[in-house]
TORLUM-956030 format. One record per residue (C-alpha): residue in one letter; x, y, z. Coordinates in steps of 0.02 Angstrom, whole numbers, plus 50000, padded with zeros to 5 digits. Each point is the difference from the previous one (the first is absolute). Last residue first. Example, Ala and Ser with C-alpha at 12.3 -4.5 7.8 and 13.67 -1.06 7.14 Angstrom:
2
s506844994750357
a499314982850033
# end
This chain:
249
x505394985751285
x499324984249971
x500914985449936
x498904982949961
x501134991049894
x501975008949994
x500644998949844
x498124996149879
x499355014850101
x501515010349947
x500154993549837
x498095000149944
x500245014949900
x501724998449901
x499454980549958
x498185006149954
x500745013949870
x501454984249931
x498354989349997
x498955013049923
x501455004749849
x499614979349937
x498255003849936
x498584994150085
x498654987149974
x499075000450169
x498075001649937
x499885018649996
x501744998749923
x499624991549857
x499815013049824
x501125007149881
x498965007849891
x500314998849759
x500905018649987
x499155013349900
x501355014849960
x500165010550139
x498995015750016
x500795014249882
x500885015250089
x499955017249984
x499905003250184
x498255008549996
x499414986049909
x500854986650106
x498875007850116
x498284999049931
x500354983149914
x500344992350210
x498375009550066
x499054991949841
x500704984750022
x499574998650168
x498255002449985
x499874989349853
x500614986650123
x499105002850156
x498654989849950
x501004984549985
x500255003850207
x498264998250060
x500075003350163
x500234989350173
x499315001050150
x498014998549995
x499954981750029
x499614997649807
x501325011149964
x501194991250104
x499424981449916
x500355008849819
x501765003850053
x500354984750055
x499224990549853
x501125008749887
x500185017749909
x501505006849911
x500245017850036
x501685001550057
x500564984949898
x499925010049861
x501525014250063
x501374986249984
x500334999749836
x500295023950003
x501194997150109
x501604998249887
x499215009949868
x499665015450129
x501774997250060
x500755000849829
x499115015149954
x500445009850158
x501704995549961
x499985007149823
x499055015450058
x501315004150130
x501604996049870
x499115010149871
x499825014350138
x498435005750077
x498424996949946
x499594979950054
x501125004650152
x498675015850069
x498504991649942
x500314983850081
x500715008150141
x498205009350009
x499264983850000
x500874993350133
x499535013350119
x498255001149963
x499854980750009
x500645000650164
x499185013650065
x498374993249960
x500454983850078
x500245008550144
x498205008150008
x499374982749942
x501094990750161
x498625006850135
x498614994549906
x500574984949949
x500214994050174
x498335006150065
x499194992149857
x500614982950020
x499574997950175
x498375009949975
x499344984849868
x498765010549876
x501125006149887
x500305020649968
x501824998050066
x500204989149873
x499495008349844
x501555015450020
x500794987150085
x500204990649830
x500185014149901
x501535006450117
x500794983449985
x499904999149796
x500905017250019
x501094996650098
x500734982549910
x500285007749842
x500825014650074
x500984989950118
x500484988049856
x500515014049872
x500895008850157
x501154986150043
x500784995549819
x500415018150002
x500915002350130
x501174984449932
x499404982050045
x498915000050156
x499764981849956
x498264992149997
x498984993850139
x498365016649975
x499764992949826
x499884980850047
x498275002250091
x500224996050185
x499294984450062
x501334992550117
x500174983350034
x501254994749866
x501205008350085
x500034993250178
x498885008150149
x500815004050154
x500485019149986
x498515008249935
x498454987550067
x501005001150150
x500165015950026
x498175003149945
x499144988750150
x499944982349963
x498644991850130
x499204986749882
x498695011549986
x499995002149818
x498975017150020
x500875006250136
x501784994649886
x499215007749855
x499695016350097
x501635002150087
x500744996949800
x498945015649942
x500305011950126
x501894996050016
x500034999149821
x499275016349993
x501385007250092
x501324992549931
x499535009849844
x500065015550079
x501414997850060
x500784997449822
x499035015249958
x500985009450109
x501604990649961
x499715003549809
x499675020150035
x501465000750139
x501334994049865
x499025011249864
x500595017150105
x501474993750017
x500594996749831
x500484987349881
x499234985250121
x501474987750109
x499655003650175
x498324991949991
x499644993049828
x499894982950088
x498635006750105
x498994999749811
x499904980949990
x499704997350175
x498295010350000
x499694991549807
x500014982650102
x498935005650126
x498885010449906
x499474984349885
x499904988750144
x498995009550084
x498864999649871
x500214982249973
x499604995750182
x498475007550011
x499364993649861
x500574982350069
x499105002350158
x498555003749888
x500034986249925
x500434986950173
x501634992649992
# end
């Protein structure tokens, strides 16, 4: 697959798989108000994949639209990082990884929508004024479990360590990357990195809490090496498609 075919791919990728992740909290989130918050941003998230995927398959040209890039693709064909795959867990467990994950997305469109390649910009700049939201959000349930009660604080500790492996491979450069910033698509992702740590320190500040102790990454799923939680995730996806091939309703 062409580079930047493939950088297009891996970011939707990334807000595909997190997009699923969080509509499994629908129905089933501590209150209502929260229930609606994770299935907005769950749609939110499906929506820059469709963005993203409809632009690697244009770019591929092998004539996959999105849908099929989504539903007809096996496991160790998607690029997502491994953060955005893991398990809901408790509430917790899934606001340390949207908060991690939100606010490395909203630096990145922050840059991207400033890149020289329209396709990419236009996209970006749309989903930065979500991703804004999203990290605001999370971060203030950081905040609000991290000083709340022992029990709150001792989850929200457990879900930041849990996460916390996973969060290197977000900025982790390769030859893809470098080949979409050479085309004028792509940004330089290692340079996020002090960015967001300082964003992250600033709020676990304000909710009392340390950062996670250093953890040695967990990297391999921008080159197919998942964990075992995306094939169950893929499995509940693709089932319809997978049921009954070529459906349309």
């Amino acid at each position: 697959m062409h580079a930047l075919a493939t950088h297009a791919l891996r970011l939707g990728d990334d807000a595909l798989i997190l997009g699923q992740r969080l509509s499994e909290w629908c129905g089933h989130a501590p209150a209502l108000e929260i229930d609606l918050s994770l299935a907005n941003i769950a749609l939110d998230c499906v929506g820059q994949a469709t963005h993203f995927l409809a632009l690697a398959g244009a770019l591929e040209g092998q004539g996959r639209d999105a849908d099929r890039l989504a539903f007809h693709r096996d496991v160790m064909d998607f690029t997502n990082c491994l953060l955005v795959e893991q398990p809901n867990g408790d509430f917790a467990q899934t606001i340390a990884r949207q908060f991690f994950f939100a606010h490395y997305q909203h630096l990145l469109f922050e840059r991207m929508q400033a890149v020289q390649d329209e396709r990419f910009a236009a996209i970006a700049a749309k989903a930065v004024k979500e991703t804004a939201y999203h990290a605001k959000l999370a971060g203030e349930w950081v905040i609000r479990l991290g000083d709340g009660t022992e029990e709150s604080r001792a989850r929200m500790e457990r879900g930041l360590d849990w996460m916390w492996r996973f969060t290197g491979e977000l900025f982790a450069m390769d030859e893809i990357d470098s080949a979409a910033i050479d085309a004028g698509a792509g940004v330089d992702k290692a340079a996020l990195h002090p960015l967001w740590d300082a964003r992250i320190g600033a709020v676990l500040a304000e909710a009392g809490l340390a950062p996670p102790a250093p953890h040695r990454p967990v990297l391999g799923g921008r080159i197919g090496r998942h964990s075992e939680h995306l094939g169950h995730l893929i499995s509940d996806m693709q089932f319809l498609q997978r049921a009954y091939p070529g459906a349309t309703w």
